[in-house]
C-alpha positions, 0 to 999 in steps of 0.5 A: 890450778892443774890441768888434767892429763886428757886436758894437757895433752890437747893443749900440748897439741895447740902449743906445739903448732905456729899461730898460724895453724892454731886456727886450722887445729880448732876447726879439726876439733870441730870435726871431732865434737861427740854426737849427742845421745839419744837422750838430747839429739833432737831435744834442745830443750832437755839442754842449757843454752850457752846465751853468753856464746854468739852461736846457739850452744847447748850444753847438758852435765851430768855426775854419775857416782865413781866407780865403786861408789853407790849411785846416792854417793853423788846426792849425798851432802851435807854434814851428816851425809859423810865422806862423799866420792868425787862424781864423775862428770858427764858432758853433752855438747851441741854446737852447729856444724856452721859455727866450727870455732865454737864447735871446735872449742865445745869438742876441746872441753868435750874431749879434754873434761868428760869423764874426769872427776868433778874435783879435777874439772872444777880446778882447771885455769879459767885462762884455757883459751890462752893456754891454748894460744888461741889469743892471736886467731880469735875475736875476743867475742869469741874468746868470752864465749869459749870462756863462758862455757867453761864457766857454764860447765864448772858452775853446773858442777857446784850447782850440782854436787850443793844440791 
């Protein structure tokens, strides 16, 4: 498995700091988590929730067409449906402010996977949060959780481009 560059970069950050301040760099992230657009702020509903995390988490995906490519290429499947481009994932967020570790971590896969192509999300290591050495600042409940969204967003990214 590969970690995109967007992604690498952030986890060069974690590993650069002691074990100490891992803790205090995700609650930076927390601060940096993009506000929803318009289309989800105030409607939860539209968006999944995370159940698998303690916080209430709720997540949107969406895949819009490479660019260069035709808006039905993302729909397009199947054998007869020919080579289909690699869509571009689109990735929505919301964690309160009260619950920072989570929001911290949903602002980590927020910065580090929107906008990549699915191909190069789908095929980052399910062990982020250790690559991340958050193993020694965190709960291993919360440690599943952060597990539990990557999950979420790679299975929404299947579900997604078989549909």
């Amino acid at each position: 498995m590969s970690v995109p560059a967007k992604l690498q970069e952030i986890i060069d950050d974690f590993q650069a700091v002691p074990d100490a301040e891992k803790l205090e760099l995700l609650l930076e992230f927390s601060d940096e988590l993009p506000a929803l657009p318009a289309r989800y702020d105030g409607h939860l509903d539209e968006m999944e929730q995370v159940v698998e995390c303690q916080t209430p988490l709720f997540l949107a995906l969406e895949l819009e067409p490479a660019p260069g490519a035709p808006a039905a290429a993302v729909a397009e499947t199947g054998p007869d449906a020919g080579p289909s481009p690699d869509p571009l994932v689109r990735l929505f967020v919301s964690a309160p402010p009260e619950a920072p570790t989570t929001r911290g971590f949903a602002s980590v896969l927020s910065q580090g996977l929107d906008g990549l192509p699915a191909s190069e999300v789908l095929a980052v290591p399910e062990d982020l949060s250790r690559l991340l050495g958050l193993q020694k600042s965190l709960t291993p409940l919360r440690l599943r959780g952060m597990s539990a969204l990557l999950g979420r967003i790679k299975r929404n990214i299947s579900t997604q481009l078989v549909s």
